[in-house]
Structures are given as structure tokens and as C-alpha cells.
C-alpha positions in Angstrom: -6.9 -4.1 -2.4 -9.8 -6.7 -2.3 -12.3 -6.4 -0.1 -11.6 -9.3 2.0 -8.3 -8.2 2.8 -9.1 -4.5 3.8 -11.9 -6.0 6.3 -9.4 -7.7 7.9 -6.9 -4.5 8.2 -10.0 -2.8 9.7 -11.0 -5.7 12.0 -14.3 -6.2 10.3 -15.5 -9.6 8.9 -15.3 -9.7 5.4 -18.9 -11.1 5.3 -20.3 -7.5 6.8 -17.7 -5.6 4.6 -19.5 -7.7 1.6 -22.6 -6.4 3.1 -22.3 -3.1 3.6 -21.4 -3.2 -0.1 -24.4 -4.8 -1.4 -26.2 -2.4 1.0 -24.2 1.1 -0.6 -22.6 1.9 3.0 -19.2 0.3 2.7 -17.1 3.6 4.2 -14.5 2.9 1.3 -14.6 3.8 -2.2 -15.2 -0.3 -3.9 -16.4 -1.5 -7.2 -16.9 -5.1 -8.5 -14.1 -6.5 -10.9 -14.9 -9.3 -12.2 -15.6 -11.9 -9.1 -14.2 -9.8 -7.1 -14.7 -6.6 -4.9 -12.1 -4.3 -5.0 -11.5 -1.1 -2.8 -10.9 1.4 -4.8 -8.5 3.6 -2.6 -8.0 2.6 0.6 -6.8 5.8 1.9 -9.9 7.5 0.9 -11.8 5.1 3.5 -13.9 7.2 6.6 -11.6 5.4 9.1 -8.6 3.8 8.5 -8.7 1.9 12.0 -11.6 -0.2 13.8 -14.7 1.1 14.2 -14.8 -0.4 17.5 -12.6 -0.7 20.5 -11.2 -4.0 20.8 -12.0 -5.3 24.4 -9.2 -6.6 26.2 -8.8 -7.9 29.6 -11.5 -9.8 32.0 -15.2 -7.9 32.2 -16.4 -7.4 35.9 
């Protein structure tokens, strides 16, 4: 899976997924092939949902 698409499934944008990769504290094994970042095994990720709750609805 690339790296771009797995930030989407888990509601991040892919520039802070790219990030946290440079950084070493993407939560998903990932290693570069070729151009491009892949994720290694997706399943093996710390969360396989958002790492924040998605606000819906009008604040007060």
C-alpha cells in the first residue's frame, strides 16, 4: 500500500504521514521503494482507524 493512500484510509494527510516518516514515528511498518513510500503491512499499523475523532455537527 503506498503511503499516500494509507493516510487517507486513516484520515491523516499524506504530507504529515510523509513526515512522520522522515521523522521515524510513522505508526506503520514503511520503507522507501524507489520514489515511493510503501507501507509495509498495513495490519501491523498501532491504529487501524483515526487517531482523532472526527467532529461533526455545529460547536456551541
Amino acid at each position: 500500500m503506498r503511503l499516500k493512500d494509507w493516510a487517507i484510509s486513516q484520515g491523516i494527510h499524506q504530507q504529515s504521514a510523509y513526515k512522520w516518516f522522515k521523522d521515524g514515528t510513522l505508526p506503520a511498518p514503511a520503507q522507501r521503494v524507489g520514489p515511493k513510500i510503501v507501507i509495509v503491512n498495513p495490519e501491523d499499523s498501532v491504529s487501524n482507524r483515526r487517531p482523532w475523532p472526527v467532529r461533526t455537527g455545529v460547536l456551541p
